[in-house]
C-alpha positions in Angstrom: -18.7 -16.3 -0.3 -19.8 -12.7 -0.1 -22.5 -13.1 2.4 -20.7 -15.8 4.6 -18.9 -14.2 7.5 -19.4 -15.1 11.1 -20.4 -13.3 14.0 -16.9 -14.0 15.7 -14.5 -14.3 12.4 -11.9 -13.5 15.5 -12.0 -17.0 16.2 -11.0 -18.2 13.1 -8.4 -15.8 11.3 -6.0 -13.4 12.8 -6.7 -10.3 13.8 -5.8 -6.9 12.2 -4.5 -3.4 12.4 -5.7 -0.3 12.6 -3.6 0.4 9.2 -5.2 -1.1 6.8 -8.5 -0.2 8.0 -7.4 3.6 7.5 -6.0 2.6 4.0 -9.4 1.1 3.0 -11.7 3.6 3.8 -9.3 6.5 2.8 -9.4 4.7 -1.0 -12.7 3.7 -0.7 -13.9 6.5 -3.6 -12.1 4.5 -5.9 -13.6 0.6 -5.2 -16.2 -1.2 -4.5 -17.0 -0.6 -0.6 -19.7 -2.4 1.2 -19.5 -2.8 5.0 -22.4 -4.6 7.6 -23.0 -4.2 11.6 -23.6 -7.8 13.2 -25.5 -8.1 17.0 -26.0 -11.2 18.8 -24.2 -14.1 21.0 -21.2 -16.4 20.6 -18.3 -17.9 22.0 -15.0 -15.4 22.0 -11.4 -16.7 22.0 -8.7 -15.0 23.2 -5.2 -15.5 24.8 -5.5 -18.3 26.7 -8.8 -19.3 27.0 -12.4 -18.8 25.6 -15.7 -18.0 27.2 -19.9 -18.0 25.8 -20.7 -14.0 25.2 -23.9 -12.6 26.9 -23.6 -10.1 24.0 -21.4 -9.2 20.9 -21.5 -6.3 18.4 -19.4 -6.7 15.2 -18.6 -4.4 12.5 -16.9 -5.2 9.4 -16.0 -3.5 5.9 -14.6 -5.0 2.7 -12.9 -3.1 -0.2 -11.7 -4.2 -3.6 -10.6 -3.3 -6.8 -9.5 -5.9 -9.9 -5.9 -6.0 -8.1 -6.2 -5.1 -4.5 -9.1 -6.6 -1.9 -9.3 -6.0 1.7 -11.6 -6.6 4.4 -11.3 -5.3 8.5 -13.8 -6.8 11.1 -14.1 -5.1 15.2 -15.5 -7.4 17.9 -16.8 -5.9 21.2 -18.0 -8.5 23.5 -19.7 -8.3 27.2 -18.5 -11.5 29.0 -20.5 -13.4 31.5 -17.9 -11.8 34.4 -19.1 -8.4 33.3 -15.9 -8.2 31.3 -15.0 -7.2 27.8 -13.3 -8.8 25.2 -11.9 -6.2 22.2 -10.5 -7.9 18.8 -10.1 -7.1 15.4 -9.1 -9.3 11.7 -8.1 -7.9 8.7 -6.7 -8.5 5.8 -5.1 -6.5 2.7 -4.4 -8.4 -0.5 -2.3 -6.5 -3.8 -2.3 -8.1 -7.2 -0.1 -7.2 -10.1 -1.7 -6.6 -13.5 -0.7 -9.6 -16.1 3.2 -11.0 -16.5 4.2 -13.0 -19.3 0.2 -14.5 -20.0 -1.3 -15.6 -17.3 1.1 -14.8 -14.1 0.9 -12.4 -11.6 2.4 -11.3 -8.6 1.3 -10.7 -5.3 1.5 -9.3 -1.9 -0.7 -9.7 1.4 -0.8 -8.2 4.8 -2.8 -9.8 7.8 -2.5 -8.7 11.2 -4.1 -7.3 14.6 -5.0 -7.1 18.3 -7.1 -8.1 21.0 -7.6 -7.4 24.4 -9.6 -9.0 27.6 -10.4 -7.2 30.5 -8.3 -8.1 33.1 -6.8 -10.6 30.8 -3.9 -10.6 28.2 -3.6 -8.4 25.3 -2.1 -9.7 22.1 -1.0 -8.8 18.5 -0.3 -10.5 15.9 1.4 -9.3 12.1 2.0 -11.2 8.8 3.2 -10.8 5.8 3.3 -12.6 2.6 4.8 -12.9 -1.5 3.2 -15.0 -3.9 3.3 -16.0 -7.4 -0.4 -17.0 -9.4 -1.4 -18.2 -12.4 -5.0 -17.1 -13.1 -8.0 -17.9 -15.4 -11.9 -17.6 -15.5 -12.4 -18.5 -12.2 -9.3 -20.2 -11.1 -6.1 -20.1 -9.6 -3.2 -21.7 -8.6 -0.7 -19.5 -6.4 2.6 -20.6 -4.2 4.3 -18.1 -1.6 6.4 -17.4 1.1 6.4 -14.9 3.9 6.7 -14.3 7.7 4.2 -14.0 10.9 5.2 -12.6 14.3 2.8 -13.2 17.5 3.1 -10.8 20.6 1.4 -11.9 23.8 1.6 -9.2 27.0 4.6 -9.4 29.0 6.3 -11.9 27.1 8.9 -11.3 24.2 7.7 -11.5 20.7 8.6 -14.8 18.2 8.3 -14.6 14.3 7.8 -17.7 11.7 9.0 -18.7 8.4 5.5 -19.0 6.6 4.9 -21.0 3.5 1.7 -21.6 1.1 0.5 -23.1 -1.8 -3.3 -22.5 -2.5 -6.0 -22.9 -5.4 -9.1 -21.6 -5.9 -12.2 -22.7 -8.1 -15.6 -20.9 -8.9 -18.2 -21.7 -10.9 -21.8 -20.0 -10.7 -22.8 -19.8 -7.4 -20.3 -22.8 -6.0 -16.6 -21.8 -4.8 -13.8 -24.3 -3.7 -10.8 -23.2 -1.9 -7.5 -25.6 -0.4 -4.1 -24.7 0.8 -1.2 -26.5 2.0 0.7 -24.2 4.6 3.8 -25.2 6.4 5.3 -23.3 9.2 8.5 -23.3 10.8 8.2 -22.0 14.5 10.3 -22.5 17.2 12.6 -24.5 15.6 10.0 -27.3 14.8 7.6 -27.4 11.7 3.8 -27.7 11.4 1.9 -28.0 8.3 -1.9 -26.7 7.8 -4.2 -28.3 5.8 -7.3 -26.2 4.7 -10.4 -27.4 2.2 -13.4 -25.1 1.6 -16.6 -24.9 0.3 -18.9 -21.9 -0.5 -22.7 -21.9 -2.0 -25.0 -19.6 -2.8 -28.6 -20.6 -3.4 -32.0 -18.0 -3.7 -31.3 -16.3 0.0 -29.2 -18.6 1.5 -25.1 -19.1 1.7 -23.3 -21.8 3.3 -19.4 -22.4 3.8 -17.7 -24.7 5.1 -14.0 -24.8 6.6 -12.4 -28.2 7.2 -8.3 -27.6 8.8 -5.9 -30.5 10.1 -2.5 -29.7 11.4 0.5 -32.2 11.2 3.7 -31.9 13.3 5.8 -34.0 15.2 7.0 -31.3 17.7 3.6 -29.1 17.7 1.0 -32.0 17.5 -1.2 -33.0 15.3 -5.2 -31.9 15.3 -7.9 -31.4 13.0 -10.8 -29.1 13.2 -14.3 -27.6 11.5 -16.9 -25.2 10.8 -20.0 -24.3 9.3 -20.9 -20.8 8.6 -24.7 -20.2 7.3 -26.7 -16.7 6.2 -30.2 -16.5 5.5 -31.2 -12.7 3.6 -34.0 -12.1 5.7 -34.5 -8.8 2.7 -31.6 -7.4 1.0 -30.0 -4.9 4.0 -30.8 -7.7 6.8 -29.4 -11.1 6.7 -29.3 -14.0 10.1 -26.2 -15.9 10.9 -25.4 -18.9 12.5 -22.0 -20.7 12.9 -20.7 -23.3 14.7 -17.9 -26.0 14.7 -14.0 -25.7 16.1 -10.7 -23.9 15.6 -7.3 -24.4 15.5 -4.8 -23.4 18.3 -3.4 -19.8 17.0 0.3 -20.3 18.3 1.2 -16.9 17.4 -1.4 -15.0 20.0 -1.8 -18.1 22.5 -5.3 -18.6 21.4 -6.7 -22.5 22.4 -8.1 -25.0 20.0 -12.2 -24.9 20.9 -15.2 -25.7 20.0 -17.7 -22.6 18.7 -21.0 -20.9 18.2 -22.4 -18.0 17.4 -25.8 -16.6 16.3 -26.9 -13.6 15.4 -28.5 -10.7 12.9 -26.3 -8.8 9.9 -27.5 -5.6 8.6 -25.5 -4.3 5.3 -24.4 -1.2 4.1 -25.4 -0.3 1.4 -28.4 -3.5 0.7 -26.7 -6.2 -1.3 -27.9 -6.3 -4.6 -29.6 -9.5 -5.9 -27.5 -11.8 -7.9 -27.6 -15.8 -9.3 -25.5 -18.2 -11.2 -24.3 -16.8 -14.2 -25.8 -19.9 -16.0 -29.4 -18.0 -15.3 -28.1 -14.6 -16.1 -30.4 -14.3 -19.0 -30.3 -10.4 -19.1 -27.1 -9.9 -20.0 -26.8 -12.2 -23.3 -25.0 -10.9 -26.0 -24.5 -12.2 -30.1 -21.7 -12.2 -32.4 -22.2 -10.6 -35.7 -21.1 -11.9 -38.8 -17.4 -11.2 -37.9 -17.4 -12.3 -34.8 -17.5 -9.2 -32.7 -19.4 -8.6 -30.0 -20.6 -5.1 -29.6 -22.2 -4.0 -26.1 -23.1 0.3 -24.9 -23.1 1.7 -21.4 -24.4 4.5 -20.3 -22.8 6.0 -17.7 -21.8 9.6 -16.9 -18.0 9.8 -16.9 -15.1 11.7 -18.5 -13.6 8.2 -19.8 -14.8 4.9 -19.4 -12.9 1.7 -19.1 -13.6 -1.8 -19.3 -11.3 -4.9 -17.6 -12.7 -8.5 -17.4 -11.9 -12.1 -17.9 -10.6 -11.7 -21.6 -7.9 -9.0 -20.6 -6.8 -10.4 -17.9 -8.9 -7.5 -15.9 -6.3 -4.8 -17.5 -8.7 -1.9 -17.9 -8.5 -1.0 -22.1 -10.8 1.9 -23.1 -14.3 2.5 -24.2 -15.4 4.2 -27.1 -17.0 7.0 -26.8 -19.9 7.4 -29.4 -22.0 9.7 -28.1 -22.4 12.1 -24.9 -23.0 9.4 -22.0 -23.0 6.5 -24.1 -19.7 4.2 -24.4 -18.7 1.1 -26.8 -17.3 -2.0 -26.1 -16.6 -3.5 -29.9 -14.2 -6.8 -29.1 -13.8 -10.2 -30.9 -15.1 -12.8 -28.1 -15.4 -16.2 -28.3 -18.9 -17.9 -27.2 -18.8 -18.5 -23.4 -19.4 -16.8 -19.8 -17.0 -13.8 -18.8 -17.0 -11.4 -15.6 -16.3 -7.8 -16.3 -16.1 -4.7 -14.3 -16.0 -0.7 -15.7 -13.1 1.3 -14.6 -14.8 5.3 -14.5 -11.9 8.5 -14.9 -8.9 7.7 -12.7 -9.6 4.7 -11.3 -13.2 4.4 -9.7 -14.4 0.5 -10.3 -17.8 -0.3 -10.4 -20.0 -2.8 -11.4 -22.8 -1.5 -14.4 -26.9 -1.4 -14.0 -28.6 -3.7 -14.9 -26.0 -7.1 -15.0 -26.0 -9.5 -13.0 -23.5 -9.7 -10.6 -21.3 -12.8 -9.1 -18.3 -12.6 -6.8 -14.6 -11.9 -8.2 -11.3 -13.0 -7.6 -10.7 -10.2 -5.1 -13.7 -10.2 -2.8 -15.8 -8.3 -4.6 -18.5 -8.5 -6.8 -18.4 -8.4 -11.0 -20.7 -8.1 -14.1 -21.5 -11.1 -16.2 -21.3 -10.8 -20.1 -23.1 -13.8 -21.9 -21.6 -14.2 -25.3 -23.7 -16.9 -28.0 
């Protein structure tokens, strides 16, 4: 969900690098950027052990486009020894345009660092391939990649990483699982991985359910519940809790969490609901079936890519200085669209209401009777 990200992610993903971040806000002219500064108190995970935070700042940023999303989160954390704890998530996501219907292929990138006081530093890099099948708010996708862990003074050891995932959204509900074995150390595990994401009025929930199965890495299940309650649109309050997986690649325990704390966002998320109550954006059929609906937006060329297309940007006509067409034969139903403005600047038009995409951001929503 776009709201839902916890104070500490850190303890629940891997960590990034410092490369991706660059890459994001370097590009960011051309995508939809939003970013958010979180303050407040939690637990922290790091190699080897975990401890309760007196104090934790966390900045994040996410970036997307109709084929590449990416998102980069910082952690600084004051321990209860008077030590810090420094980590950082990440993760950079590439998506072909269309191949033979509905296919596509893909890339990803995960990676990071984190350091303790005193204490171990770690680093962990991943990399993945996959093939999709897409439609209106679902996917089915299978891949197969590598991730290498570092932990301080000790040498480096890489996986073979497979996955097969699936995704569902409708209105303001999303559904995520994934099956993901791992060979590691000669011995295989397999993760398990449900979610659940909802948005309703102010408030979004998600909730995480993982089990691991392997005879030579043991077998555990594990939990979480991530809340956020838009206090106004800039300022949202968090509160997690549950428990995480061991992360074998950085040396990070299984544990229990919490955290707590406030979000302010950059810029203020606009307001947005199911698309079943997006009323403003209906649009009728005339008597030969095509739909015909004008933008105005200041641009040299204006494109328009959505869930008809396969979100391949096709051109706008332009009928008048500021004003742009879109004249297409559409069936009745629900589609998300985004506008693609001069060489490739993606944004979302006035006015529509907006729900999440498949790529972490945020799209229009089109109404067709």
């Amino acid at each position: 969900m776009r709201r839902c990200r916890s104070l500490l992610t850190s303890c629940l993903v891997r960590t990034s690098l410092l490369a991706p971040l660059v890459f994001l806000v370097a590009n960011g002219a051309a995508a939809q950027v939003s970013g958010a500064v979180a303050a407040g108190a939690g637990t922290v995970r790091y190699g080897g052990g975990t401890s309760a935070s007196l104090a934790t700042l966390s900045p994040s940023l996410i970036w997307s486009t109709p084929g590449t999303a990416g998102w980069a989160t910082g952690t600084a954390a004051l321990l209860p020894s008077s030590a810090w704890a420094f980590q950082g998530n990440g993760d950079l996501t590439l998506t072909s345009g269309v191949i033979a219907g509905r296919w596509r292929l893909g890339g990803e990138v995960t990676g990071g660092v984190t350091t303790v006081t005193g204490g171990d530093r770690t680093g962990a890099l991943g990399a993945l391939g996959e093939w999709s099948l897409r439609g209106a708010g679902w996917g089915v996708a299978a891949g197969a990649g590598t991730t290498a862990g570092w932990i301080g003074g000790t040498a480096g050891a890489a996986a073979l990483r497979l996955r097969m995932r699936a995704w569902w959204l409708r209105d303001d509900f999303h559904m995520t699982a994934s099956v993901e074995p791992t060979r590691f150390f000669g011995a295989w595990f397999t993760d398990f991985t449900a979610g659940a994401m909802l948005h309703r009025g102010s408030l979004d929930v998600a909730a995480t359910i993982m089990a691991r199965a392997s005879q030579g890495w043991g077998s555990a299940a594990a939990g979480s519940v991530v809340a956020d309650l838009a206090v106004s649109p800039r300022v949202g309050i968090e509160v997690a809790g549950g428990s995480a997986l061991a992360d074998v690649y950085q040396g990070f325990p299984r544990t229990g969490f919490a955290s707590a704390g406030v979000r302010v966002f950059f810029p203020a998320r606009s307001s947005s609901g199911p698309i079943s109550e997006a009323r403003a954006a209906l649009a009728n059929r005339d008597g030969d079936d095509f739909v015909t609906v004008t933008f105005h937006i200041e641009a040299d060329s204006v494109a328009v890519a959505g869930d008809w297309n396969g979100w391949t940007p096709e051109p706008l006509e332009r009928v008048a200085p500021d004003l742009w067409r879109l004249r297409k034969h559409l069936a009745p139903g629900i589609y998300r669209f985004g506008l693609v403005l001069g060489p490739g600047q993606w944004t979302v038009p006035r006015g529509y209401p907006t729900v999440p995409d498949d790529w972490g951001g945020m799209a229009a929503v089109l109404v067709v009777q």
